[in-house]
N, C-alpha and C positions, 0 to 999 in steps of 0.2 A: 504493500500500500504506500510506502513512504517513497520506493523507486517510483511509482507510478507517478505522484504527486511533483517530485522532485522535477520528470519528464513534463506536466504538464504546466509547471514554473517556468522552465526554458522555452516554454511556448510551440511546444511539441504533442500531437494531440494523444489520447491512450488509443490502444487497438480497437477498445469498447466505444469510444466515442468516434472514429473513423465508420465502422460498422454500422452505428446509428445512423450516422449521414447516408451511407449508400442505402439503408431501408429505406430513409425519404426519399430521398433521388428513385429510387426502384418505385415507388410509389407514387410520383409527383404526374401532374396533368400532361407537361412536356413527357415524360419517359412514359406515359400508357400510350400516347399519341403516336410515338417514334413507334412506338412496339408495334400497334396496328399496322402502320406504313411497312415496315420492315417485311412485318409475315406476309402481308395482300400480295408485297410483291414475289415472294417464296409461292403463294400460291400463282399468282399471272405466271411465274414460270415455268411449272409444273402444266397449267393449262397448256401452254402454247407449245408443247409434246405432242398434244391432238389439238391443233385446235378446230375440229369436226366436233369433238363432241362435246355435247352439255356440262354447262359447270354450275350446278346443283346445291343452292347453302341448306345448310342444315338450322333451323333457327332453333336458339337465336345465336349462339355465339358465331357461326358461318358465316353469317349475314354482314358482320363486322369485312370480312375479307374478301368476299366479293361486291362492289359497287351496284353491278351489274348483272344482278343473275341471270341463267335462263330457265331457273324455274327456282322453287323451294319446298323441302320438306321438311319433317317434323318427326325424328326418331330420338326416343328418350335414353341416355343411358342408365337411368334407372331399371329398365327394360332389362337391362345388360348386367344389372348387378348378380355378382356371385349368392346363391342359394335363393333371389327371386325372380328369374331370368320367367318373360313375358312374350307375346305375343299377342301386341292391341288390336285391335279389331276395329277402333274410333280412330286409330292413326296406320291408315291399311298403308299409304303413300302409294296406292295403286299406278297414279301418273310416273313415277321413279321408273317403275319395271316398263309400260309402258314407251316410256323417251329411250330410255337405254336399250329396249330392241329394235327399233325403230332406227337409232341411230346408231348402233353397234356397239355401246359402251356409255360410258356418264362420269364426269369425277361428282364427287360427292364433299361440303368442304365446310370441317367444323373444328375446334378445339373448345382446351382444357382450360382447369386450372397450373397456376406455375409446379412444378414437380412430378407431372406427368408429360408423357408424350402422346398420347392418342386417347380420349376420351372412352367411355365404356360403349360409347351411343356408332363406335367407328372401327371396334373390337370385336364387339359382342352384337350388339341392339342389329345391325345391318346386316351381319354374317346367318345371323339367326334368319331375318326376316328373307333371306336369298333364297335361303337350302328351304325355307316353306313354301313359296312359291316356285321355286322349281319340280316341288314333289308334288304340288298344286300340276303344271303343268302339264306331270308325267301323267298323272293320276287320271288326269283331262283324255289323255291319247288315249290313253289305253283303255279306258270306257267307251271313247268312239273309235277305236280301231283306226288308229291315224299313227304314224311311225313316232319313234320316242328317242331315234338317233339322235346323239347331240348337234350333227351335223352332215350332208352326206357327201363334201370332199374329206370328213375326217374319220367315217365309218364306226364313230365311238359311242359306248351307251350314255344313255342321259345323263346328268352328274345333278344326283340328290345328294351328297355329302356334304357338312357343315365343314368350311373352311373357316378358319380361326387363325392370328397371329401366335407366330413361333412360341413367344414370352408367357402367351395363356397358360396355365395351369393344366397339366395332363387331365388332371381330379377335374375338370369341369366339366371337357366336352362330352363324356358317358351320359353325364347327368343332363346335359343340356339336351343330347341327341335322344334321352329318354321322353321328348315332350313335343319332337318333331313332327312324330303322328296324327297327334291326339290337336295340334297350332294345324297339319292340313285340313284336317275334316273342320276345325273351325272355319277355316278359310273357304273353303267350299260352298260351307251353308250359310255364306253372308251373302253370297248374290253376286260375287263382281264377275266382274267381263269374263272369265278363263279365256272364252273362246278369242276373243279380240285379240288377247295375250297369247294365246299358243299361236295363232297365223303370224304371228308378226316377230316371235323371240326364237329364231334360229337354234343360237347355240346359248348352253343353261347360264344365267349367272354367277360371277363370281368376282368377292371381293381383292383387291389386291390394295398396300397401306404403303401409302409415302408421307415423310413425314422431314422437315428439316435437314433431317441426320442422315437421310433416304441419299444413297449415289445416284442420280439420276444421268440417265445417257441420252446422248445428242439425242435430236428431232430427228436424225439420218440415220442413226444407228436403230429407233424403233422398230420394232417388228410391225409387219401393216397387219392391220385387225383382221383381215380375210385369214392371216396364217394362223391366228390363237382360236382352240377349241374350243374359246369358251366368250360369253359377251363382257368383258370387263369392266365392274365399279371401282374404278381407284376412287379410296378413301382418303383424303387428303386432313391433316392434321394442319393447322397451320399454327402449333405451339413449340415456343421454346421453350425445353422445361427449365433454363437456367436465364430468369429474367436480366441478370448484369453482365450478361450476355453484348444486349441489347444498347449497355451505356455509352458505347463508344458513338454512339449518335450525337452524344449530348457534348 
């Protein structure tokens, strides 16, 4: 206590009070401001990878990072939470599955709080609602005798499997895939479109996570959407999980 004191005598700040300053700074109207700017444009670059297809906010934090959407939905990551994982039926996002077969794919564009990188609603909540309406789809053909390929330059069967990020917990997806059945037959007997949706979604969806930290490769090096087996939602995160990250703005 007396070195520290003696240190802030010579007019040298302690480490505690250096600390406190970057909390406000980490907090001030300028550095939430910067922060926005910074990620919007993480996400405009990730868009302009495809820029064919829709870029989709998630409200509300999404909404922040796109100006301009070309559409919005509304996926909870509460939904997504460990041991209460859901399946709404008031937030079907019907139009998401809709634009993304239509136009071959969709980013999807939401974040977090700071100390995370992908919210649960971009994890979980979306992964979940894919692999339902895929099994939705299948479930569709095959009661009208209409093919259930994923594709037919890829000759592959249809892909009902819950796709999940690597870092998930093994212990979840059992549990999760225990509820997959029981979220189709709800889906089914709410009324939407199937059939609109089977004519129009090619190949099944599936989510794919980019995120700050995400390598991304040139616009030239992508693969073009006709060669993937599958219709792709990149889930775009647009959170740093380490906000003084961000100070060198200021």
């Amino acid at each position: 206590m007396e070195q520290q004191e003696r240190i802030e005598n010579l007019g040298v700040p302690s480490v505690n009070r250096v600390l406190r300053q970057l909390k406000r700074q980490e907090h001030s109207l300028f550095n939430c401001v910067a922060s926005v700017v910074v990620d919007a444009e993480f996400v405009q670059e990730v868009a302009n990878l495809r820029p064919k297809l829709p870029v989709i906010a998630n409200l509300r934090c999404g909404a922040w990072y796109v100006p301009r959407p070309d559409a919005t939905c509304y996926y909870k990551s509460t939904d997504g939470h460990s041991g209460v994982w859901a399946f709404s039926l008031t937030r079907l996002n019907w139009h998401v599955a809709l634009l993304a077969a239509e136009k071959g794919g969709a980013y999807i564009v939401d974040a977090t709080r700071r100390g995370k990188t992908f919210p649960d609603a971009l994890t979980k909540t979306i992964p979940q609602w894919a692999a339902v309406v895929n099994r939705a789809v299948a479930r569709y053909r095959r009661q009208h005798a209409q093919p259930v390929q994923g594709a037919l330059d890829f000759g592959m069967a249809w892909d009902t499997a819950l796709h999940l990020p690597l870092w998930i917990s093994g212990n979840e997806r059992p549990q999760i895939e225990a509820h997959l059945a029981s979220w189709t037959d709800e889906l089914l007997q709410v009324g939407v479109d199937i059939a609109a949706l089977s004519a129009r979604l090619v190949k099944p969806l599936r989510p794919l996570w980019l995120g700050p930290a995400s390598r991304l490769l040139p616009r030239e090096e992508q693969p073009p959407l006709d060669a993937l087996p599958f219709t792709p939602l990149y889930l775009v995160s647009a959170s740093e999980p380490n906000a003084r990250q961000r100070l060198i703005l200021s």
